[in-house]
N, C-alpha and C positions, 0 to 999 in steps of 0.2 A: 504494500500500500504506500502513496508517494505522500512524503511527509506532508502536513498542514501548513501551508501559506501564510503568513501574515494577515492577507484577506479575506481569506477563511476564518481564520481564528478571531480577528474581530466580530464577523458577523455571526459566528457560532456563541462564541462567551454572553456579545450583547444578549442572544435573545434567551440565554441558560441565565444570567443576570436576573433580566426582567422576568423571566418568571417565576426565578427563587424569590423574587423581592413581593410578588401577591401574593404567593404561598404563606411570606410571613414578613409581612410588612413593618412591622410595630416592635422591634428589638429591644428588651427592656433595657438600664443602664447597666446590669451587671452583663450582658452580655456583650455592651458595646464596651465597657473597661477591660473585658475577656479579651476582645479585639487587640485594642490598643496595647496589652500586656503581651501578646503575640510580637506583635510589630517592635516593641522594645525589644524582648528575649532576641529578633532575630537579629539585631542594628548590636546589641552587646557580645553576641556568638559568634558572628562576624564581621566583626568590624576591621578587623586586620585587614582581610581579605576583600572588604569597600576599599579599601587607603589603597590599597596594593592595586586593584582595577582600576580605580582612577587615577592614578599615577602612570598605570599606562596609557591610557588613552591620553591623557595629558604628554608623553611622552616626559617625565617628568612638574611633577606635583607634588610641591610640600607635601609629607604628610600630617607635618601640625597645622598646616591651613587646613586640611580635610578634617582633621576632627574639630578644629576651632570655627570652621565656618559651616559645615554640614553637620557631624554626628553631635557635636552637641548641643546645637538650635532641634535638632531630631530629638533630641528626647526628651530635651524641654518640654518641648509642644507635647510630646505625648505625656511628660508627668504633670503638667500644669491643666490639660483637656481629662485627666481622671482622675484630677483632683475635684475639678470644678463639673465637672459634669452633671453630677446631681441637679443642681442650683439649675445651669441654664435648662434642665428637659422641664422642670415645674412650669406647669401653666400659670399665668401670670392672671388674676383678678382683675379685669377694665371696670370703669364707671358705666352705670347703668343711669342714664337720664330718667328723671321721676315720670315722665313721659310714659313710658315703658315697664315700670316698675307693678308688683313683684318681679324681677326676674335676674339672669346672673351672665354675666359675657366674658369667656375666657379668649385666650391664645394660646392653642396646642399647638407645638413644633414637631412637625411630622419628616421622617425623613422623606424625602424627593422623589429617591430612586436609584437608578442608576447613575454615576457621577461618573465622568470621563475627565482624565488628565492629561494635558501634553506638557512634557519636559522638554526644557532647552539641554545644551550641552555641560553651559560655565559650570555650574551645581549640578549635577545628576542626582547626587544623594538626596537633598535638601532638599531641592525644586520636588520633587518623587515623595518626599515623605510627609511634608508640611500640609501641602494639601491634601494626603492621605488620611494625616491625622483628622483633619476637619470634618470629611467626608465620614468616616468611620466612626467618628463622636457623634455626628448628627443623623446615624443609623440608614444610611445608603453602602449599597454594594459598589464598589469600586472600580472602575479598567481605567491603568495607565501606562499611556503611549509616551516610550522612551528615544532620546534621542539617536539616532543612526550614527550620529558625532562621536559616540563614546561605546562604541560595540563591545567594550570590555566588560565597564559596569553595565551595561544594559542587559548581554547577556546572563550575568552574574546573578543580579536584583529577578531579573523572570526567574531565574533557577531556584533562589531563595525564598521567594515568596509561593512558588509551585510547591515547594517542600512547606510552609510553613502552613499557606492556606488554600485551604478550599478555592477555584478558579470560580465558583457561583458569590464565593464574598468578595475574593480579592485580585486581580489577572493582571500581569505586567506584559505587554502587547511588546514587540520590537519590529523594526522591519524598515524600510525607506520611506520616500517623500510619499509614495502612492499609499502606502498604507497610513503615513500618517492622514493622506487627503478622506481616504476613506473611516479612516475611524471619527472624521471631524462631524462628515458626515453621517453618524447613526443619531436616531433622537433620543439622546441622552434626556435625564431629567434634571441636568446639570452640565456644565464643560466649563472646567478651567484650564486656561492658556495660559502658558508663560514664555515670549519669546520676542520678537521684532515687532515693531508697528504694521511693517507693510506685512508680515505671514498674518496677526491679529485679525487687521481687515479680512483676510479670506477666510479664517477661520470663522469670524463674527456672520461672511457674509455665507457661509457652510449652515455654521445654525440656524440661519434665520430661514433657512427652507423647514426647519422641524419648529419653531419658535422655541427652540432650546435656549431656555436664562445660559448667559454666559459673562464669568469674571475672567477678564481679558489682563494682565499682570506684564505689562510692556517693557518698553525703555525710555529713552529721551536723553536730552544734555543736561545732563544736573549741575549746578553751578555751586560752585564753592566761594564764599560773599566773605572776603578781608577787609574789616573794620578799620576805621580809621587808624585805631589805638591799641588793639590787643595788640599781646606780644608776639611778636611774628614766630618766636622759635615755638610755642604752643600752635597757633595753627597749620605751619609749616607741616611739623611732627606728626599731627592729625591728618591732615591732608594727604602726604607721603603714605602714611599707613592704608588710607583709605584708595588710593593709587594704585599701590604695590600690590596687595592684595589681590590672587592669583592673576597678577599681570594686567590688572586693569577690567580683566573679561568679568566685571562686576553689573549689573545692571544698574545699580545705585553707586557706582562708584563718582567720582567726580572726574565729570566731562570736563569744566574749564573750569579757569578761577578768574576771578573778578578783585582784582586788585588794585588800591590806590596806587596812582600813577607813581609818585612820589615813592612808594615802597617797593617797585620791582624789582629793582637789584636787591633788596634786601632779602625779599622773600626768596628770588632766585638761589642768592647765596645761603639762605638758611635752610633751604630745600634741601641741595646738595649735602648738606652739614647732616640735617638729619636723616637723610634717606641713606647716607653712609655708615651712621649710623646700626641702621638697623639690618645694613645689604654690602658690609665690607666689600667682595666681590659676589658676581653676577654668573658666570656662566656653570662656574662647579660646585655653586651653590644648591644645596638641597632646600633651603628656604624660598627661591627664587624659583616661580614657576614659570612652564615653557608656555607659549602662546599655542591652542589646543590640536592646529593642523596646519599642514603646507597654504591651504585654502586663506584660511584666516590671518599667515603671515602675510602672506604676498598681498595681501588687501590692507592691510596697518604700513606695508611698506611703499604701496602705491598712494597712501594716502599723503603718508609723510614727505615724498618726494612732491608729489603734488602740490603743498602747502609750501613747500622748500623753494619750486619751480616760479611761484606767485608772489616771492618776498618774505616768506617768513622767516623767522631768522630762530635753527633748529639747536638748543643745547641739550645737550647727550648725559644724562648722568651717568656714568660709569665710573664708578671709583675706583676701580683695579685697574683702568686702563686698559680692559682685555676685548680682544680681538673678537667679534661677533658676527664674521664671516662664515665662518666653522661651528654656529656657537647650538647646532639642535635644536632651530627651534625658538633660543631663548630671543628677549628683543629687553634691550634697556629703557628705562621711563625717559623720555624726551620733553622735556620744554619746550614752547614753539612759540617764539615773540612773533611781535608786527604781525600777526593774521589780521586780516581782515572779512567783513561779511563776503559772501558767496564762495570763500573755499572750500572744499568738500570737506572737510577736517571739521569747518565753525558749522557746518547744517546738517551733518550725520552724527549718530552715537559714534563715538571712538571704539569702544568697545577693548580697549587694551592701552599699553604705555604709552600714552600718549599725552600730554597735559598744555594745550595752550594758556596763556596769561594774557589775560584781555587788561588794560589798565583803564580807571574809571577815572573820573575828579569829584565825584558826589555820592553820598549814598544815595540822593535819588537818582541821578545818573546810575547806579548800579541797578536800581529797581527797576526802573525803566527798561534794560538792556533783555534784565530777565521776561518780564512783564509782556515785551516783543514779539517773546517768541513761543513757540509752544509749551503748553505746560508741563514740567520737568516731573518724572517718578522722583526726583530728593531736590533738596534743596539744602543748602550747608552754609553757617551765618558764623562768621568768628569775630564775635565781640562781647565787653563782658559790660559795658553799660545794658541794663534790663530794660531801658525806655528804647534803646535804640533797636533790642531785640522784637521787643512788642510790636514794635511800629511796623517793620521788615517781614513779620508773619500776618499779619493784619492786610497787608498791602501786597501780599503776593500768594501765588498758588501753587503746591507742589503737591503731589501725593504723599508726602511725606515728608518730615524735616529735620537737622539737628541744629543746636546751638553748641557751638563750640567741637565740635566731636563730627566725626564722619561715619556711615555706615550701621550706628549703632542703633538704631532704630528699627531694624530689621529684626533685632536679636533681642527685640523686647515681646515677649510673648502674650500680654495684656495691654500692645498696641495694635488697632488694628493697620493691614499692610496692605497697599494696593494704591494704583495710580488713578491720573485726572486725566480729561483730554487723550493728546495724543500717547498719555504716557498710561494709558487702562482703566479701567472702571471694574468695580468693583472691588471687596476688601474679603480676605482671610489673615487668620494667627485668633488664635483665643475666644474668645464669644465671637465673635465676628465672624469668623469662620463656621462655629458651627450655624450659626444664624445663616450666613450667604449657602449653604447645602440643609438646608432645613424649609420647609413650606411652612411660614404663618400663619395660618390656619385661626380665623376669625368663627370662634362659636357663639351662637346666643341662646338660652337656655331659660323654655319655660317652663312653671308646670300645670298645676291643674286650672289655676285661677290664671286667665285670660284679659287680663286689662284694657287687651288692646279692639275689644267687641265696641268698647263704649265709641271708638270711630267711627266701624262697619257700617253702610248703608243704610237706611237711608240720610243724607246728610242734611243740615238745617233745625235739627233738635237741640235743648237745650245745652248736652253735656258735648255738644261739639260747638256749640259758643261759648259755652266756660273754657274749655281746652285751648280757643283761637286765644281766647284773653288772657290766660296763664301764659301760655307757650311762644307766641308771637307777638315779642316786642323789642 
């Protein structure tokens, strides 16, 4: 018998899915912490063996970035979602208008369905597990579509999850672009995305043939905002981290910085200072990860030439001085002055080391700049006056933000996470998560005594001109 397709196997799980999920709809919480306790045991038995798959797919990848940025945001989310679980499944009490009274109006949160996941590359672990967790607290059967980028872990993750769970609760799909198109398309009773603006669109415009809800989890230029007065070597530090960090291929990493004109060399040279810091040298560095394929290099180095070609003026952090001809893979974090609008560098995500330095003369001049352009998945403000922070968040829109700090917003588990505009809609991490894979479910609830006869036809009688005169004013 010739093995099962990709395309098969999605269209076989979806409809084994859906109709595990009639049979028994309504999974109480000790079965959905049963879940999530799975999904732990599997991320702590091997977890070696995640580091070691992404590493190679990365063709070298930290592996303290893998556990500090994937496995354990992973099991946060699942210790914090079976802690808290109880609290959100309770139906919540609404206000009954006197109008209507005797009577009682809840809000049951009912699972969905079937929840569909597409993973990017940067994160395999993370991206794969986070919305896992959400979906599996909010008591939907799960299938998730893993990237093709990372055949190691993908492989891996379907293998460990086939051992762990049942393919009617849980299914890790792998395969190409065609099976990702087709998984996009089954009528999920949910689909979260996590990847480019332009695949989003087609994803978004896939569901909308089944009107499948969809949290679309994007990108954009997130801008990193240097205050008049902090001290540069704090948000240099911050910055650089948030940079460095598997090479940039962050989605919230920081696309450009926004800096007083006044302080560019400084920042410049405090960059350098602390990125050295934390990255002695670069190429046989195990902290320092490889950009994740030939694909993706040759596009961060067409870009950079690009910007190079137009006037930008390109400084190289490399502090060993080492040769990056030969170097696998790896690409050093670059500063790129004098850009200006319409380089391909200043209108697309970067997606890797790359960091332009725009100089501003105003903080409104910086808002503005932002304010321009599409609204960013983060936003990054280094200053420690709290009026000047208020005003900055008040006056601008990002899917999310930090003061003083980069990235770290992500890894807050009782924030919720998800972009504006061009940079996604909707939210998961912590209630929010279970809530965006949960149906709200508005009940009103009467019982013997019928209050609501005293309107019924015929109308013009007295107890329907006392009800206008109460009710209507």
């Amino acid at each position: 018998m010739p093995a099962e397709s990709g395309l098969e196997r999605t269209r076989r799980v979806f409809a084994r899915q859906r109709e595990a999920f009639r049979a028994h709809p309504a999974p109480a919480a000790d079965e959905r912490r049963q879940r999530l306790a799975t999904l732990r045991q599997l991320l702590l038995t091997h977890q070696h063996e995640l580091v070691d798959a992404i590493d190679r797919d990365f063709s070298g990848r930290s592996a303290d970035e893998t556990r500090i940025a994937e496995l354990l945001p992973s099991l946060e989310a699942i210790h914090y979602a079976r802690r808290h679980l109880g609290r959100w499944m309770k139906a919540p009490r609404r206000r009954v208008s006197a109008l209507f009274r005797p009577a009682k109006n809840l809000v049951i949160y009912q699972p969905k369905g079937v929840a569909g996941i597409i993973v990017p590359w940067n994160y395999p672990l993370y991206l794969a597990i986070g919305p896992m967790v959400a979906a599996l607290a909010a008591g939907n059967r799960v299938m998730v579509k893993m990237s093709e980028f990372t055949p190691h872990t993908s492989a891996l993750l379907q293998q460990l999850v086939g051992r762990y769970f049942d393919e009617q609760q849980v299914c890790v799909i792998t395969g190409e672009a065609d099976v990702a198109a087709e998984f996009s398309r089954q009528p999920f009773d949910h689909l979260l995305f996590t990847g480019s603006t332009t695949v989003g669109r087609l994803v978004m415009r896939a569901a909308a043939d089944n009107l499948t809800p969809v949290t679309l989890e994007l990108g954009g230029k997130s801008p990193a905002i240097i205050g008049p007065d902090v001290p540069m070597a704090d948000a240099a530090s911050r910055i650089a981290f948030g940079k460095a960090l598997n090479a940039g291929q962050t989605c919230v990493a920081p696309d450009y910085v926004l800096c007083p004109a006044h302080r560019v060399d400084e920042f410049v040279a405090e960059f350098r200072k602390q990125f050295g810091k934390m990255y002695p040298s670069l190429g046989s560095n195990p902290d320092y990860t490889a950009i994740i394929n030939e694909r993706q290099y040759h596009r961060l180095q067409a870009l950079l030439k690009q910007a190079c070609d137009q006037g930008a003026q390109p400084l190289e952090i490399n502090p060993a001085n080492e040769d990056f001809r030969q170097a696998n893979g790896k690409m050093p974090v670059t500063l790129l002055l004098n850009t200006r609008p319409g380089m391909a560098v200043m209108e697309e995500e970067i997606f890797g080391p790359i960091l332009p330095v725009v100089p501003y003369t105003t903080v409104d001049d910086a808002i503005n700049y932002v304010n321009d352009r599409p609204r960013p998945l983060a936003l990054y403000f280094f200053s420690y006056d709290k009026e000047l922070q208020q005003s900055l968040l008040a006056r601008t829109h990002s899917g999310g933000a930090c003061i003083n700090d980069t990235l770290m917003h992500v890894a807050q588990e009782d924030l919720p996470f998800g972009g504006i505009g061009d940079s996604g809609m909707g939210h998961y991490h912590g209630k929010e998560g279970f809530l965006t894979f949960s149906h709200q479910r508005a009940v009103f609830i009467r019982q013997k005594f019928n209050s609501g006869r005293f309107v019924y036809p015929p109308h013009g009688g007295l107890i329907h001109r006392l009800v206008y005169k109460l009710f209507i004013r």
